[in-house]
C-alpha positions as CSV (number, residue, x, y, z in Angstrom):
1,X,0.0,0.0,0.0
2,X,1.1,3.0,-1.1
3,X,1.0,5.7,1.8
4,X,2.8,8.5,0.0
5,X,0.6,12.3,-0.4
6,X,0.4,13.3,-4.4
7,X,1.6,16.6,-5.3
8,X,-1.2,18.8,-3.7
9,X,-2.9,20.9,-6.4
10,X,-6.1,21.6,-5.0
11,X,-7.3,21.5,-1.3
12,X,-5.7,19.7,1.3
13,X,-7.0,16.4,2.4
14,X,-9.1,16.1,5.3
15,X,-7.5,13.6,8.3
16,X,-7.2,10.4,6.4
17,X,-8.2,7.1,7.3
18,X,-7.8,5.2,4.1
19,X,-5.0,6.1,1.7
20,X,-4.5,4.5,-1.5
21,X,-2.5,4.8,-4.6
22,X,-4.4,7.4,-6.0
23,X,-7.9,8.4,-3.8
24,X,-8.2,8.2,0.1
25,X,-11.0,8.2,2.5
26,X,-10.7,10.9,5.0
27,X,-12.9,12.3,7.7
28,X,-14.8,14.0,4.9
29,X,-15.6,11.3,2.6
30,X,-13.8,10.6,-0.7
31,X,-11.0,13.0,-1.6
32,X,-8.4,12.3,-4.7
33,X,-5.1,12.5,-2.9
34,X,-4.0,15.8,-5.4
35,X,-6.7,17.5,-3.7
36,X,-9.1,18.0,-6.7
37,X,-11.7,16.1,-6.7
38,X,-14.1,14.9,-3.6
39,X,-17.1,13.8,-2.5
40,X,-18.5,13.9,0.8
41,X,-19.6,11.3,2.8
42,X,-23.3,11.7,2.8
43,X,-23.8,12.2,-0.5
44,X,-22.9,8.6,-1.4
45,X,-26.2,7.6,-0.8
46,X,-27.6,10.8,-2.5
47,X,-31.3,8.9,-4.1
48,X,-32.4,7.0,-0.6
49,X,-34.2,4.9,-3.0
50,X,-31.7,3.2,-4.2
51,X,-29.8,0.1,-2.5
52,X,-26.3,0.1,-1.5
53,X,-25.0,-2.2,-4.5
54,X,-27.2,0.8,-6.7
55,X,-25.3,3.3,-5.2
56,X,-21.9,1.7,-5.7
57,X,-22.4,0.7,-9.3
58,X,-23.5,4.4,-9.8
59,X,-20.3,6.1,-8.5
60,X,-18.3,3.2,-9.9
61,X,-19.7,3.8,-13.6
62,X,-19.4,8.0,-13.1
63,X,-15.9,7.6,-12.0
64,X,-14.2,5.2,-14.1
65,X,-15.4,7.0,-17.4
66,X,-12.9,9.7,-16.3
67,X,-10.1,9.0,-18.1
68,X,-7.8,9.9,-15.6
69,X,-9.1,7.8,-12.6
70,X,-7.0,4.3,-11.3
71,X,-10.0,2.1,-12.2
72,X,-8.5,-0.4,-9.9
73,X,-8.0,1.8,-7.3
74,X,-11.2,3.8,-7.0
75,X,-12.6,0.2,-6.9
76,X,-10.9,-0.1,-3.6
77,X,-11.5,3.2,-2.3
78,X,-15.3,2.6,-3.0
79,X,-15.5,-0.5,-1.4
80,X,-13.7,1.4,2.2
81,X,-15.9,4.6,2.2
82,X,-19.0,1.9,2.2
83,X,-17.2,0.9,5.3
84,X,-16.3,3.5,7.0
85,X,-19.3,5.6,6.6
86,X,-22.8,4.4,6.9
87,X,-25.8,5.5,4.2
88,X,-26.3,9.5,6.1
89,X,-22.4,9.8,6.1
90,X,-21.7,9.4,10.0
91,X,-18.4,7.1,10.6
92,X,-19.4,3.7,11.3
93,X,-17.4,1.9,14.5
94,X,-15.2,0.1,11.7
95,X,-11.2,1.3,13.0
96,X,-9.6,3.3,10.0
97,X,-7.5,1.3,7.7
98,X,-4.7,4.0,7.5
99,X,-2.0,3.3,10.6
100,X,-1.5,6.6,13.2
101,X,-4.9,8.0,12.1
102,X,-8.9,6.9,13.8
């Protein structure tokens, strides 16, 4: 695992609790380590009428057609912030992933 920051040209990340190569999960939600690109932890779940699984493939599909994304690693990163954060966005009691940071 790859635990090293991205050169930072946008906003820096918010405490991290899952890093990987290219995205991490922080306290905020979803943030791309270069600090351009994030989405909160709530709005994962943004339709309530749609099941987890729905909500996955959705973000899956709208981030992998950006040519610049690590399919493999988004994947990941995906999988962790349905983890970590529950369907309104509050941290669930799963420990972060990322070693030094809770």
């Amino acid at each position: 695992m790859n635990f090293e920051l991205a050169p930072l040209e946008g906003e820096a990340l918010h405490p991290v609790l899952w890093m990987g190569k290219q995205w991490a999960i922080t306290t905020y939600g979803l943030e791309c380590k270069n600090g351009q690109y994030h989405i909160k932890a709530g709005r994962q779940f943004w339709d309530k009428g749609l099941k987890p699984i729905e909500v996955y493939d959705r973000w899956h599909q709208h981030l992998t057609q950006k040519t610049w994304v690590d399919k493999e690693d988004i994947e990941d990163a995906l999988h962790i912030m349905f983890i970590l954060f529950d369907e309104n966005g509050e941290r669930t009691e799963v420990p972060a992933f990322y070693p030094d940071k809770q």
